[in-house]
C-alpha positions in Angstrom: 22.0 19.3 12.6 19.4 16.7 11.3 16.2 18.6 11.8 16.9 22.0 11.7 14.2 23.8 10.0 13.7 26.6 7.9 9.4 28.1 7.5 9.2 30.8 5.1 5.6 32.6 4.4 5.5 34.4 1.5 2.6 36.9 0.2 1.8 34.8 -3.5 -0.9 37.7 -4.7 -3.6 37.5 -2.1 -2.8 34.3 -0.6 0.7 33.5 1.8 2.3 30.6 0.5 4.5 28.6 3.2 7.6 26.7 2.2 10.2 25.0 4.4 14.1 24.1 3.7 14.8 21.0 6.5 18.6 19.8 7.3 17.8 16.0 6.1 20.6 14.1 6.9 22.8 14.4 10.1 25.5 16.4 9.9 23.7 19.0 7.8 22.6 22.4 8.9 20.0 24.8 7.6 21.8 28.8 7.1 20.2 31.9 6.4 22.0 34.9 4.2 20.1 38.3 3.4 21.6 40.7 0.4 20.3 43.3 -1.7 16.9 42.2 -1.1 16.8 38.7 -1.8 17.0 35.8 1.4 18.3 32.8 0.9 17.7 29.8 2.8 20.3 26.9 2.3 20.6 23.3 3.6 24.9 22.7 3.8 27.0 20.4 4.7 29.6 20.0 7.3 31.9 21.3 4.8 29.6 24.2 3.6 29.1 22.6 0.5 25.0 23.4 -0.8 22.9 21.3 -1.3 19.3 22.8 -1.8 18.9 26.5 -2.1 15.7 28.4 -1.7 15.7 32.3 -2.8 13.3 35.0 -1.9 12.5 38.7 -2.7 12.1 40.3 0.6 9.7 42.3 0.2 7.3 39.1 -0.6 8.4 37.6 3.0 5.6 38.0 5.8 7.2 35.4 8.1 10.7 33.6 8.6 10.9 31.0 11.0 13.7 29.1 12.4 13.0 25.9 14.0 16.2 24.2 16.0 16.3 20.7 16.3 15.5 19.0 19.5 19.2 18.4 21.0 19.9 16.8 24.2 19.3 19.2 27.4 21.6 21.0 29.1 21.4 18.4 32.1 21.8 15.8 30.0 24.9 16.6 28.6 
């Protein structure tokens, strides 16, 4: 959904570097896949076509934060 957000800190040799992966257009969503030590973040499609891809060793990851978009609320539904 059009602003799903992904926030990854990484340890860069002394200093965390912070990168994000954002679902920019609507329909989109933002997916997370761990494997053999590497995360990857992707931004998809409604069909689960890629279309940005981030990778990551995880042993470099300090912090991994998913940020949902604001939807409409419950009682608003």
């Amino acid at each position: 959904m059009k602003g799903d957000r992904v926030e990854i800190v990484i340890d860069a040799g002394g200093t965390p570097r912070t990168y994000e992966v954002a679902a920019t257009r609507a329909g989109r969503r933002v997916e997370i896949s761990t494997g053999r030590g590497i995360v990857e973040v992707s931004e998809v499609t409604r069909t689960g076509t890629p279309v940005r891809t981030a990778r990551f060793m995880s042993a470099r990851i300090l912090a991994l934060v998913e940020h949902p978009a604001d939807g409409p609320k419950p009682d608003e539904v």
